[in-house]
Every structure is written in structure tokens, then in C-alpha cells.
N, CA, C and O of each residue as an XYZ file, in Angstrom:
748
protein
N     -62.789    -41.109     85.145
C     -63.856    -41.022     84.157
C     -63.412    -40.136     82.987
O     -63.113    -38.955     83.161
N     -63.362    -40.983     81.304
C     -63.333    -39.859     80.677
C     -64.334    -39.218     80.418
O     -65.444    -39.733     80.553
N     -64.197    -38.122     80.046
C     -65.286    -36.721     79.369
C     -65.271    -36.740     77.599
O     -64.457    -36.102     76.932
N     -66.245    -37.528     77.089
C     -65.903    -37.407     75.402
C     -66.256    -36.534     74.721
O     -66.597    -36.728     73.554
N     -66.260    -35.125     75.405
C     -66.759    -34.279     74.002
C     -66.220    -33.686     73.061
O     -66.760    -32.868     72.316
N     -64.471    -34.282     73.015
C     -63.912    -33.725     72.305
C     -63.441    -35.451     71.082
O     -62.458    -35.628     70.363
N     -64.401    -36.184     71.298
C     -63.930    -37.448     70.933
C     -63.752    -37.371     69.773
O     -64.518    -36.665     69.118
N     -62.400    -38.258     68.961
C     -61.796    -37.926     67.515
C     -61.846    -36.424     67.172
O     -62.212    -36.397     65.997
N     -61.640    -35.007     67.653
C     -60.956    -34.129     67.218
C     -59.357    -34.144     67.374
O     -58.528    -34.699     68.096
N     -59.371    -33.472     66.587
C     -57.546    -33.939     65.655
C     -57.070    -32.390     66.008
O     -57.265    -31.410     65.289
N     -56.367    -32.409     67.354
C     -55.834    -30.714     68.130
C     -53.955    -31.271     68.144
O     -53.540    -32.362     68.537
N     -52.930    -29.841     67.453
C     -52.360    -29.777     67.312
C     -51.675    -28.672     68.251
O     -51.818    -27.450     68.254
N     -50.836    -29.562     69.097
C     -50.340    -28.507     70.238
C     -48.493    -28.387     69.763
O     -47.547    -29.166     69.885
N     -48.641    -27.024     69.206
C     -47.205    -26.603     68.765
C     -46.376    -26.065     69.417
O     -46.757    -24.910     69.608
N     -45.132    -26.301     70.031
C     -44.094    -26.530     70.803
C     -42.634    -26.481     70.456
O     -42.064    -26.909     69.452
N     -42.115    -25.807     71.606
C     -40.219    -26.143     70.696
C     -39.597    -25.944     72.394
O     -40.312    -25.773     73.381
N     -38.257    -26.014     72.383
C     -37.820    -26.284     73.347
C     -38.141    -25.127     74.593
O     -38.065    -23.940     74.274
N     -38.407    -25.393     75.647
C     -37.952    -23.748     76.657
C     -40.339    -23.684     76.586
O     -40.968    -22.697     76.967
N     -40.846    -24.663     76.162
C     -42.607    -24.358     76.659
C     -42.430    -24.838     78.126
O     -41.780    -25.657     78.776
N     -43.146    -24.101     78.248
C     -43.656    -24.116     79.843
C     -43.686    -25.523     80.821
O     -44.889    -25.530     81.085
N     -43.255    -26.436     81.358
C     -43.541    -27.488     81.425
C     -44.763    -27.947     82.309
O     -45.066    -29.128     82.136
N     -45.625    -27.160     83.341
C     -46.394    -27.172     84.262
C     -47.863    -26.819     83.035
O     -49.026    -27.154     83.258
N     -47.514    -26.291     82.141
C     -48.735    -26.062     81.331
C     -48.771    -26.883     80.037
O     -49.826    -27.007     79.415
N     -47.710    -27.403     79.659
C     -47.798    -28.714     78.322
C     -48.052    -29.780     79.428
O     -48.745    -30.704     79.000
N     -47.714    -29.897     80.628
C     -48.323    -31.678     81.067
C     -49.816    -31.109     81.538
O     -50.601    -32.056     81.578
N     -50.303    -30.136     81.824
C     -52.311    -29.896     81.767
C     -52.822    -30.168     80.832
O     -53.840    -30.860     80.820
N     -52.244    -29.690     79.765
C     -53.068    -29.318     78.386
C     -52.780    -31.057     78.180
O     -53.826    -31.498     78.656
N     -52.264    -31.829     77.905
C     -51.910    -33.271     77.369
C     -52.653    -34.206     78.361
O     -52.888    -35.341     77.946
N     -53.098    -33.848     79.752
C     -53.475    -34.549     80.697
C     -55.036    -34.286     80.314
O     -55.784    -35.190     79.941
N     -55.455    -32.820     80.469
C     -56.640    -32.604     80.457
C     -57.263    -33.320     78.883
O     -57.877    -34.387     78.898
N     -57.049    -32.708     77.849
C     -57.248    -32.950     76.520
C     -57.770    -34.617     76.249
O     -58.785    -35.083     75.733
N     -56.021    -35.509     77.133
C     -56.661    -36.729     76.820
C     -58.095    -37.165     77.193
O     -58.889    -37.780     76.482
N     -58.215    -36.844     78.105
C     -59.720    -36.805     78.932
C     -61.022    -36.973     78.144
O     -61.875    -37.851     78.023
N     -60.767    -35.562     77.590
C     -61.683    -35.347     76.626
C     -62.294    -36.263     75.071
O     -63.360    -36.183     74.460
N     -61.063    -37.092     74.851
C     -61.204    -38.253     73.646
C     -60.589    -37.360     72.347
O     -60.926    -37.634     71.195
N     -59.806    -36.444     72.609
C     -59.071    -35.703     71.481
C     -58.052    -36.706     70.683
O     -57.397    -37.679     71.056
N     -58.161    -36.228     69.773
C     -56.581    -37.234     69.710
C     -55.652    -35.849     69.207
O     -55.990    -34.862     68.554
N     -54.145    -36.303     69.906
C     -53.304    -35.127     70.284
C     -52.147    -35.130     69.660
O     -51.366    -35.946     70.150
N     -51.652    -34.418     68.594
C     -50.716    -34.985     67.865
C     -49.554    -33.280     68.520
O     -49.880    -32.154     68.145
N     -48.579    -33.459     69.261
C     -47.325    -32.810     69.143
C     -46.568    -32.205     68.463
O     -45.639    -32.940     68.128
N     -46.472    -31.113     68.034
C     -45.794    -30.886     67.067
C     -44.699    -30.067     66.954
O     -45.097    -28.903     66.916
N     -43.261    -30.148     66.870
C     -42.394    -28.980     67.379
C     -41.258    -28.895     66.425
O     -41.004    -29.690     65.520
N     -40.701    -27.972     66.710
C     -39.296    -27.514     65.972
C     -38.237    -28.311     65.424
O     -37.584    -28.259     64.382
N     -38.268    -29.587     67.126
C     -37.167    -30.100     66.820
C     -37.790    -31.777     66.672
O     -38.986    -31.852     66.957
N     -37.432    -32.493     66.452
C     -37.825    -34.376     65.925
C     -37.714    -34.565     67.366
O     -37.334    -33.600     68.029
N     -38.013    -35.757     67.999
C     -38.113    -36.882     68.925
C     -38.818    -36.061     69.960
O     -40.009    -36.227     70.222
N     -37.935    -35.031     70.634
C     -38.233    -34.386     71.821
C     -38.013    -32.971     71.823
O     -37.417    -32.366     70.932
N     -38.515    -32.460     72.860
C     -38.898    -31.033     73.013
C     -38.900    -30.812     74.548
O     -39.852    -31.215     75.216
N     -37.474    -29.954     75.318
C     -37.357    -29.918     76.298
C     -38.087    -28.897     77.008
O     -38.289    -27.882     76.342
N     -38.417    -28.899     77.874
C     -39.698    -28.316     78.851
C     -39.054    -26.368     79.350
O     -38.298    -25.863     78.520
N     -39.271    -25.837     80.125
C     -38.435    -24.815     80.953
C     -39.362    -25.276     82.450
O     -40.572    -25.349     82.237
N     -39.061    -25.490     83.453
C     -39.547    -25.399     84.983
C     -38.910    -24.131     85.694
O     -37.740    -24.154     86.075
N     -39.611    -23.185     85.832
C     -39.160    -21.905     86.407
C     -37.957    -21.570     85.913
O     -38.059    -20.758     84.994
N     -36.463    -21.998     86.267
C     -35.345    -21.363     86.248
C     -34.416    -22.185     85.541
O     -33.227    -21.971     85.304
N     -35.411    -23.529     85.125
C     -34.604    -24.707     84.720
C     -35.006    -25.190     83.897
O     -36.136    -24.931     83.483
N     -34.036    -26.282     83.230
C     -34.819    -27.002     81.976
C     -35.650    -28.262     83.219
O     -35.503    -28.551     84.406
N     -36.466    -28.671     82.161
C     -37.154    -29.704     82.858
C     -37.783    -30.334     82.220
O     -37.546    -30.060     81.044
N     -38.664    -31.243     82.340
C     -39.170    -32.756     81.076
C     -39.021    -33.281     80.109
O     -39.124    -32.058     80.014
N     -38.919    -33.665     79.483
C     -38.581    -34.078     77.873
C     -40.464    -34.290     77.683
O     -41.124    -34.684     78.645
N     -41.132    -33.960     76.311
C     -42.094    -34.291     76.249
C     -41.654    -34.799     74.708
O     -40.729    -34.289     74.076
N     -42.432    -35.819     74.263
C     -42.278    -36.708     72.695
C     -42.686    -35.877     72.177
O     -43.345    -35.132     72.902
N     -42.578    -35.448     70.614
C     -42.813    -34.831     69.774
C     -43.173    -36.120     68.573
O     -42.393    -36.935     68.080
N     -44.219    -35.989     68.409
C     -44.959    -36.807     67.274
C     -44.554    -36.488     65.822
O     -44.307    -37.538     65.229
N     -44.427    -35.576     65.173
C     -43.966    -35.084     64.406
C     -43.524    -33.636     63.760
O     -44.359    -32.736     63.845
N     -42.153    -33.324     63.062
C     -41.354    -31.681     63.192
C     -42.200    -30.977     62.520
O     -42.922    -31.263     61.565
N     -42.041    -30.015     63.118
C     -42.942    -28.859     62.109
C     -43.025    -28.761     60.430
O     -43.921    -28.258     59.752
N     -41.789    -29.412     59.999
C     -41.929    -29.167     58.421
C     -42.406    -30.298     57.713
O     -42.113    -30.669     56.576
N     -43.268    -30.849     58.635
C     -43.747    -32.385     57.838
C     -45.435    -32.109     58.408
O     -45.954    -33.223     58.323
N     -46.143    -31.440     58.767
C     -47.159    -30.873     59.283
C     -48.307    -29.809     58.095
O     -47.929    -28.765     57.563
N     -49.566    -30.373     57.936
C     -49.914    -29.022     57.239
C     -51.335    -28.927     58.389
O     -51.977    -29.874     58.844
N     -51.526    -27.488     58.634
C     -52.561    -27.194     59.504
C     -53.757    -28.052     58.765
O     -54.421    -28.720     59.558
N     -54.094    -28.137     57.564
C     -55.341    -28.678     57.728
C     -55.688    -30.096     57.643
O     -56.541    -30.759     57.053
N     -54.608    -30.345     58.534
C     -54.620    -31.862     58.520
C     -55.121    -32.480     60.308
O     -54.902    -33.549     60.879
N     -55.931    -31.087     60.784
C     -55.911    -31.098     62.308
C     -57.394    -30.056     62.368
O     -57.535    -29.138     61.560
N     -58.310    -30.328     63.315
C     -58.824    -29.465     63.683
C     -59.145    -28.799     64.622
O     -60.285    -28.378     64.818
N     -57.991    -28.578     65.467
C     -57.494    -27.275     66.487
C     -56.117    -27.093     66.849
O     -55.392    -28.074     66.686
N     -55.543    -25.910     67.364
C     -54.595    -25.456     67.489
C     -54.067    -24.963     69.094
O     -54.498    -23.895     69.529
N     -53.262    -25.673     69.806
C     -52.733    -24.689     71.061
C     -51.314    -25.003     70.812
O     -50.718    -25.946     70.290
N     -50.936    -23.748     71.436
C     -49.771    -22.614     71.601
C     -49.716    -22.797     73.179
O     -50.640    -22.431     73.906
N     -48.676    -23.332     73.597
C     -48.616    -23.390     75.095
C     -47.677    -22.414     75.619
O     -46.624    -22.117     75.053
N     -48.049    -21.967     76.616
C     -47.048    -20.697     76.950
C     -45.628    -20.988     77.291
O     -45.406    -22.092     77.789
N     -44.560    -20.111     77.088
C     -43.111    -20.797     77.300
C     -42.390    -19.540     76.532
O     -42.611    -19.688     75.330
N     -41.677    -18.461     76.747
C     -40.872    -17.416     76.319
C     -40.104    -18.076     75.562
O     -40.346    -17.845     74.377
N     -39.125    -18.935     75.762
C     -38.192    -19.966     75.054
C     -38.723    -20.341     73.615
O     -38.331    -20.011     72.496
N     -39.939    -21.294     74.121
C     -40.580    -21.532     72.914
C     -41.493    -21.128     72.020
O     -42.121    -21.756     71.168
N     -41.485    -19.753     72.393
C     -42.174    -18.933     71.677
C     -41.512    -18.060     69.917
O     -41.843    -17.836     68.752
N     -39.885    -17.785     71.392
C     -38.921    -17.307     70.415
C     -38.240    -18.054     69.256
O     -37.782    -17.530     68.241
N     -38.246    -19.682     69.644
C     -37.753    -20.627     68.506
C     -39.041    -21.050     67.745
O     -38.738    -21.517     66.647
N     -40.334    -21.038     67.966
C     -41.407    -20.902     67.042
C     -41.243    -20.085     66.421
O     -41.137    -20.510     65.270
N     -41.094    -18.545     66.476
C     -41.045    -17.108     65.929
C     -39.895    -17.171     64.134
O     -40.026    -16.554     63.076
N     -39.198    -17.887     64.450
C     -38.079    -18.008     63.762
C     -38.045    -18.979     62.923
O     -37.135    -19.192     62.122
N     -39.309    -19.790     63.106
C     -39.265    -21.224     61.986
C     -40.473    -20.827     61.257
O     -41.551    -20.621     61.814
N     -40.177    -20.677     59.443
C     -41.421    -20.456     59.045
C     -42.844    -21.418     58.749
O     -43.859    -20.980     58.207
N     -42.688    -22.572     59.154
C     -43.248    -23.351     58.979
C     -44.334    -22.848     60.442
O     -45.540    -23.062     60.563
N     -43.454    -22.177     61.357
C     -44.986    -21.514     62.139
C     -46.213    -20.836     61.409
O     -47.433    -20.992     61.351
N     -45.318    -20.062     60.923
C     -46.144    -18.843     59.858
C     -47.499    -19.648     59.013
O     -48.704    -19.428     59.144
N     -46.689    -20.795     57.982
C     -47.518    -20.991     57.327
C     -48.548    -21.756     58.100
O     -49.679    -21.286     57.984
N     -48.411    -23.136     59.089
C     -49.599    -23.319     60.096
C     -50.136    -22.561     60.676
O     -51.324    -22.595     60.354
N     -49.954    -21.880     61.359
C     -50.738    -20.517     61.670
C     -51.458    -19.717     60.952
O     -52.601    -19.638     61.402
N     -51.191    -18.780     59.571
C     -51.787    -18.684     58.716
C     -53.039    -19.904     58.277
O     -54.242    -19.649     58.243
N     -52.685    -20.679     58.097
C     -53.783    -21.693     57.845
C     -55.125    -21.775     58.401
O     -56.229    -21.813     57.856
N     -54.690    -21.795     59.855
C     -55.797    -22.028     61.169
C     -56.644    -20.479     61.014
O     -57.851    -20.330     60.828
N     -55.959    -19.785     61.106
C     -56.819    -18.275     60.663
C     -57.390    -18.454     59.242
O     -58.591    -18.374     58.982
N     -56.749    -18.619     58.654
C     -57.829    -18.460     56.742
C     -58.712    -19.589     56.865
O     -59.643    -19.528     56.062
N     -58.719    -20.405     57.468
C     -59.765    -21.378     57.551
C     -60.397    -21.515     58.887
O     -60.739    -22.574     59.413
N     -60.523    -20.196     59.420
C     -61.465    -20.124     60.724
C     -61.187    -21.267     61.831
O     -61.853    -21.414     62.856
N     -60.355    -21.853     61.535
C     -60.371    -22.807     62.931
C     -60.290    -22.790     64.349
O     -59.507    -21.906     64.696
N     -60.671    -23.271     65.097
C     -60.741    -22.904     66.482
C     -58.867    -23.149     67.163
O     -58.219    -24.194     67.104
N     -58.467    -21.958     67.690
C     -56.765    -21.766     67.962
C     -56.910    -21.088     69.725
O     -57.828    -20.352     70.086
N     -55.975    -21.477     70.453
C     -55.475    -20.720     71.374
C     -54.499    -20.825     71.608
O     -53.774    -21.708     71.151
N     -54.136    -19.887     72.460
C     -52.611    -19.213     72.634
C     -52.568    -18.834     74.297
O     -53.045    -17.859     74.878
N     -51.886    -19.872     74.770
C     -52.032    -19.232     76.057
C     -50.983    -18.555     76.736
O     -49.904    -18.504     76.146
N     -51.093    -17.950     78.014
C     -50.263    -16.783     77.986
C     -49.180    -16.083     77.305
O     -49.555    -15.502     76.287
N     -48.334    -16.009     77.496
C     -47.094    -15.328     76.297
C     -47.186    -15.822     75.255
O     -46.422    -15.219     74.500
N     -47.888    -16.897     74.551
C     -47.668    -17.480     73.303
C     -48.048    -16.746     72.134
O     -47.662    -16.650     70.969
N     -49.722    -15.846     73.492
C     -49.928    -14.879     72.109
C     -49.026    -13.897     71.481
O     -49.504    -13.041     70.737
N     -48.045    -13.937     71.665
C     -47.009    -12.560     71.401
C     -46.166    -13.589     69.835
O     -45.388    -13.050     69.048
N     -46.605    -15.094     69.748
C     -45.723    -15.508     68.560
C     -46.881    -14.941     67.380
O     -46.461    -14.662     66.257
N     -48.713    -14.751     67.780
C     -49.062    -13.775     66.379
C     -48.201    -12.621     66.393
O     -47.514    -12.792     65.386
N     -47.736    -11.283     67.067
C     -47.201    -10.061     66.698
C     -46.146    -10.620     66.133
O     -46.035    -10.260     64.961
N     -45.000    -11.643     66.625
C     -43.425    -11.741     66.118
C     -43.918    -11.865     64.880
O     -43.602    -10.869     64.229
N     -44.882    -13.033     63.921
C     -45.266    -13.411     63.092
C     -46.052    -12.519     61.857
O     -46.304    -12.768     60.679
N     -46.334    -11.206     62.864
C     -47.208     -9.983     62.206
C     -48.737    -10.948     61.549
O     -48.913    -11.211     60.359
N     -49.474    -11.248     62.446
C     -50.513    -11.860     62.104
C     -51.382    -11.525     63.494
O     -51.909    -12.408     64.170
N     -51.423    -10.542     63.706
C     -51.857    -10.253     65.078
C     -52.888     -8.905     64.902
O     -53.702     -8.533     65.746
N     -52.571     -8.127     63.262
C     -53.379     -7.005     62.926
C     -54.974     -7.345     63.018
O     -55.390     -8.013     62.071
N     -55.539     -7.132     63.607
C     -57.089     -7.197     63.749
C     -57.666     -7.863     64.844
O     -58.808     -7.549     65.179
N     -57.056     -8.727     65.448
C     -57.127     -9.936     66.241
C     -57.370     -9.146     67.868
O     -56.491     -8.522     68.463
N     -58.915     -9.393     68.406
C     -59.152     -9.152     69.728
C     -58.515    -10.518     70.470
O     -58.891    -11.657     70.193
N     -57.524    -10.211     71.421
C     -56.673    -10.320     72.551
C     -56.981    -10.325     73.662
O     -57.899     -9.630     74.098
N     -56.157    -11.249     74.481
C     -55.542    -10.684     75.706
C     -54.379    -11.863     76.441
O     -53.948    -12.840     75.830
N     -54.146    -11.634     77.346
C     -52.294    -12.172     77.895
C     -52.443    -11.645     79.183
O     -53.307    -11.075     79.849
N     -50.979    -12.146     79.327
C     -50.332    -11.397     80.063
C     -50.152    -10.050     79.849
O     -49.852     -9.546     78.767
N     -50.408     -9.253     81.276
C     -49.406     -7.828     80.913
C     -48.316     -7.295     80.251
O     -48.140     -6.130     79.895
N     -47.359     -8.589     80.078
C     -45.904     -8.540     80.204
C     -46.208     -7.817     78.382
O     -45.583     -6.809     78.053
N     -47.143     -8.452     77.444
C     -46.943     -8.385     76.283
C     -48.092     -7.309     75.533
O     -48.411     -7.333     74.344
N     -48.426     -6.696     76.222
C     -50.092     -5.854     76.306
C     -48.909     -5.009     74.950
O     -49.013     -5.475     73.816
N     -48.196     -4.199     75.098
C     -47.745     -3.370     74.076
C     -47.452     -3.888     73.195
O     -47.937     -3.192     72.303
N     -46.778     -4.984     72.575
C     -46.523     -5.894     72.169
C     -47.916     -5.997     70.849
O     -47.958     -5.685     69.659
N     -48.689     -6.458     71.594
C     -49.496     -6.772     70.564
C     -50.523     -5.500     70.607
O     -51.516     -5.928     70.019
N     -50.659     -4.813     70.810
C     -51.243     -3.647     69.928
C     -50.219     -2.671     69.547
O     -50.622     -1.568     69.180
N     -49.005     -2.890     69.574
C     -48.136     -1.743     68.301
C     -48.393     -2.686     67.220
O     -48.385     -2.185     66.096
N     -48.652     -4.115     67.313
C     -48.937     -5.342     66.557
C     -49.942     -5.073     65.392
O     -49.742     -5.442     64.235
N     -51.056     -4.383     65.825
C     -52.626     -3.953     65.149
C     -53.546     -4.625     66.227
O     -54.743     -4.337     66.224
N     -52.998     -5.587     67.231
C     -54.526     -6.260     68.006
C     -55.128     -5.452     69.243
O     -54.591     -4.786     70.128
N     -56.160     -5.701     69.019
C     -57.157     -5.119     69.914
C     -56.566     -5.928     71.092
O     -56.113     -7.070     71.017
N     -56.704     -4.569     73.007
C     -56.567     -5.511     73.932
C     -57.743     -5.628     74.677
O     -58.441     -4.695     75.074
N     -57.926     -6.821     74.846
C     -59.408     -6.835     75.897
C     -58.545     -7.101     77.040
O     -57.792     -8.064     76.888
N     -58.477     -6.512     78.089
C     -58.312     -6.426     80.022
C     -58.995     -7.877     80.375
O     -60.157     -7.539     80.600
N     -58.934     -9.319     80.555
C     -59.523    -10.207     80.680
C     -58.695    -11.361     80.805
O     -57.670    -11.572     80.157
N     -59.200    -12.094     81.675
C     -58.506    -13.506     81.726
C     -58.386    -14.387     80.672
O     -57.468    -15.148     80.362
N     -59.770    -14.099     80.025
C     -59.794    -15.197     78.671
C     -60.522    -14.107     77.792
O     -61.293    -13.226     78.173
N     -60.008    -14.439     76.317
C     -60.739    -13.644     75.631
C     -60.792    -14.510     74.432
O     -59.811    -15.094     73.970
N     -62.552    -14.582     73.734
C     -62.753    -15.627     72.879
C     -62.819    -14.517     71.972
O     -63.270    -13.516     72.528
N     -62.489    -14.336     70.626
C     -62.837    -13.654     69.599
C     -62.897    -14.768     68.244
O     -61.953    -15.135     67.545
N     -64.501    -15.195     68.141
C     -64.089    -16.180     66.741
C     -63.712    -17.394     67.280
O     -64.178    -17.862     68.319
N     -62.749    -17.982     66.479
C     -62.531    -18.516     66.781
C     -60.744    -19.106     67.625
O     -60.107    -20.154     67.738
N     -60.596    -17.582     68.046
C     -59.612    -17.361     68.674
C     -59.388    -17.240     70.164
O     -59.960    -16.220     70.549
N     -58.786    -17.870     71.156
C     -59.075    -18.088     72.207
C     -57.689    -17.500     72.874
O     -56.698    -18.149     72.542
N     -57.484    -16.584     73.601
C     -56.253    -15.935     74.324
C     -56.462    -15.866     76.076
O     -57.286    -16.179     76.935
N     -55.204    -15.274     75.947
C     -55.386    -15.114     78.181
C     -54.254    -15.587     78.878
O     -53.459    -16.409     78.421
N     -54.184    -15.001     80.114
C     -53.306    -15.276     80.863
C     -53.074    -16.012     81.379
O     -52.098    -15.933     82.124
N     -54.039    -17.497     81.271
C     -53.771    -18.440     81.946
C     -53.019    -18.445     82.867
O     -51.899    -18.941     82.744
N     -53.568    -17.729     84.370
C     -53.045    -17.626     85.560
C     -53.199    -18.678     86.427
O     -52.488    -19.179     87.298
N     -54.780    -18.991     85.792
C     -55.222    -20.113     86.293
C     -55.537    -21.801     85.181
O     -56.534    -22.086     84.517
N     -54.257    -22.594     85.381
C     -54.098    -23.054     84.367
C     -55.178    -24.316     84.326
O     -55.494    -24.674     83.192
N     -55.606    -24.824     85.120
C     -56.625    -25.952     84.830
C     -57.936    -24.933     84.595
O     -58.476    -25.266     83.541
N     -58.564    -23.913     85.159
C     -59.581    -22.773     84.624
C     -59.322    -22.864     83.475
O     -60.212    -23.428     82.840
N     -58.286    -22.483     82.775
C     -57.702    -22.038     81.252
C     -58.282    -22.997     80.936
O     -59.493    -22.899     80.734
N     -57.604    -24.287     80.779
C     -58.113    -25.618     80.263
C     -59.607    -25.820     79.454
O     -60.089    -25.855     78.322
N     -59.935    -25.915     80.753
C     -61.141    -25.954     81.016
C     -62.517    -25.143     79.873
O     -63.664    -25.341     79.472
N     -61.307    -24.099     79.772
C     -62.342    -23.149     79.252
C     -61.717    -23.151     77.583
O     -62.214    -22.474     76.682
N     -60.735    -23.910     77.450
C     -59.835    -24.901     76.056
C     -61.313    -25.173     75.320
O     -61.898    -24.728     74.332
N     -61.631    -26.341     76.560
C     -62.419    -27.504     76.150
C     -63.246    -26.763     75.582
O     -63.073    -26.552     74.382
N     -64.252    -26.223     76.186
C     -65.709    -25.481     76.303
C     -65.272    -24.857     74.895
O     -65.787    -25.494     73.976
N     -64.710    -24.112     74.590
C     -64.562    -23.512     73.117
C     -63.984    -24.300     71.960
O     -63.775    -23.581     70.983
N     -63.770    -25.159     71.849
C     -63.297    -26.261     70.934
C     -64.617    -27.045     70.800
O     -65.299    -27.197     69.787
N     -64.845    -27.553     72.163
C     -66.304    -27.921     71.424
C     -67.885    -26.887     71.123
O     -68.924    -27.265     70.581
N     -67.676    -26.022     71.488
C     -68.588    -24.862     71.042
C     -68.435    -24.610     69.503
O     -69.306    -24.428     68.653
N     -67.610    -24.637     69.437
C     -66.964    -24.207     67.363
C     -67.836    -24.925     66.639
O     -67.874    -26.121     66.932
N     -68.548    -24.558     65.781
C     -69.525    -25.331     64.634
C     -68.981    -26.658     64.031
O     -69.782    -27.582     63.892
N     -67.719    -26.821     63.670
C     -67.126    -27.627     63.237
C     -67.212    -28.913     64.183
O     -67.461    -30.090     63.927
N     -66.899    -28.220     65.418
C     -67.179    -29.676     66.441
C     -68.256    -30.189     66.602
O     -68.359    -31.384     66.881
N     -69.576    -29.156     66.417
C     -70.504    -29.913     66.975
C     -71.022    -30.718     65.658
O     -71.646    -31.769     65.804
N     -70.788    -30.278     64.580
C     -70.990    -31.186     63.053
C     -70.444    -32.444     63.211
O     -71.027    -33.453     62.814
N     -69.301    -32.466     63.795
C     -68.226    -33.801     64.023
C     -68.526    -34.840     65.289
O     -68.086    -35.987     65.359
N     -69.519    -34.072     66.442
C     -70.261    -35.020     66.571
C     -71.239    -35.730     66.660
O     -71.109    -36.941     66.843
């Protein structure tokens, strides 16, 4: 059964090699569900290789490279967790300027676990209530962000956390994407 409450929103899940692969096939599984339409977007053209614990692992399609992309051509944003692909996001400015975007135009964004650490690399993290993993708690408040102690933390229209529990996480994707004013105008 699908779930349409996310039907025709236009969510941009940004990616580069070394994302998580157990948490880009949820987010793409769950999402479809919802009636999103899901456009890929990463560093490198065709494909974007996964990390599985200690290894590379999946190839996922990449719809189109980051420098052919403008955020407001989408209305939402996930950041899937992946150290790898956090650090080759960090380094392409075409993160910066999509990212920037989704913030100056309030859009509904999350970042799940370590991903939030590509706002501090990016220095776009000053003001921004948080939370993650432990691993990055210093990280983003030498950053300027506030840490909230929490699994999920909604600020705005900013959605963070440790996604420990990754279909929970999801889950709680959905619920704030379609909570956002914008969505419920759209349907």
C-alpha cells in the first residue's frame, strides 16, 4: 500500500561516494511510498558508490551532478549519513551554495546522523539547534550550533539526529516534510 502524503513533493537526497548504504536504500524505499518524487543528486554523474560497514557496497543511480542542480528547483532536502560522503560533499562548492539555498528559503532539510557535521565543515551551522551522533557533538558547537541531547531534533525547518533507529528516523522524515506549511499548501 502506498502512503500519499508526500505526493508530487520534489525531495533532493544529496550524496557522493562512501553514504551509508543501509540508510540511502530506507530513505529511497520509504520516500517512494510516500508519492515523493526523488531526484539523486551527487558529486559524481551516473553513480555513487555506497560504504557497507568496512566495505564499499551498492552502486545507487545518480539522477543528476551536483553542478547542474539549483536548490530551488526541489522542495526538500536529505543528507544521508556516510563519513565518506560527507567529506567529498564538504569539498564541492556546489554543496555550499544548495545548502545555503534550503536555509535562506526556509525549506524543510535533514541531515541524518554524521551528515550534520557537513553544516560545521561548510560553517553554516552558527545558530542552528542540533543534534547527531556523539561522535560530532564538539564539532558542531565550536561550529556556533546549539546541542539538543536527543534522537531527533526539529528546529524550523531543520530536522537532525542520530538516526540509530533508521526506519523511526524515516518515519519521522515523513511526518516533518509533510508538517512544513509549504506541504500542506501543495496539497
Amino acid at each position: 500500500m502506498t502512503d500519499t502524503q508526500l505526493t508530487g513533493t520534489k525531495v533532493l537526497i544529496l550524496v557522493s561516494n562512501g553514504v551509508d548504504e543501509a540508510v540511502m536504500s530506507a530513505v529511497q524505499r520509504d520516500l517512494l511510498k510516500t508519492g515523493a518524487v526523488i531526484k539523486t543528486i551527487g558529486t559524481e554523474s551516473g553513480l555513487v558508490n555506497s560504504w557497507n560497514n568496512d566495505n564499499w557496497g551498492l552502486y545507487f543511480p545518480v539522477d543528476q551532478q551536483i553542478g547542474q542542480v539549483l536548490g530551488s528547483d526541489f522542495d526538500c532536502l536529505i543528507v544521508p549519513s556516510g563519513s565518506r560522503s560527507v567529506l567529498k560533499l564538504s569539498n564541492n562548492p556546489h554543496s555550499e551554495r544548495i545548502i545555503s539555498s534550503f536555509l535562506t528559503a526556509d525549506k524543510p532539510m535533514v541531515f541524518m546522523g554524521d551528515a550534520i557535521e557537513l553544516l560545521a565543515k561548510l560553517d553554516l551551522a552558527k545558530g542552528l539547534k542540533v543534534s547527531g551522533p556523539e561522535s560530532v557533538h564538539q564539532v558542531m558547537t565550536a561550529a556556533g550550533a546549539t546541542w539538543e541531547a536527543a534522537e531527533q531534533c526539529v528546529s524550523g525547518p531543520l530536522m537532525t539526529g542520530a538516526c540509530t533507529d533508521v526506519s523511526a528516523f524515516i518515519q519521522g522524515v515523513i511526518a516533518h516534510f509533510s508538517a512544513q506549511p509549504e506541504m500542506k499548501a501543495a496539497a
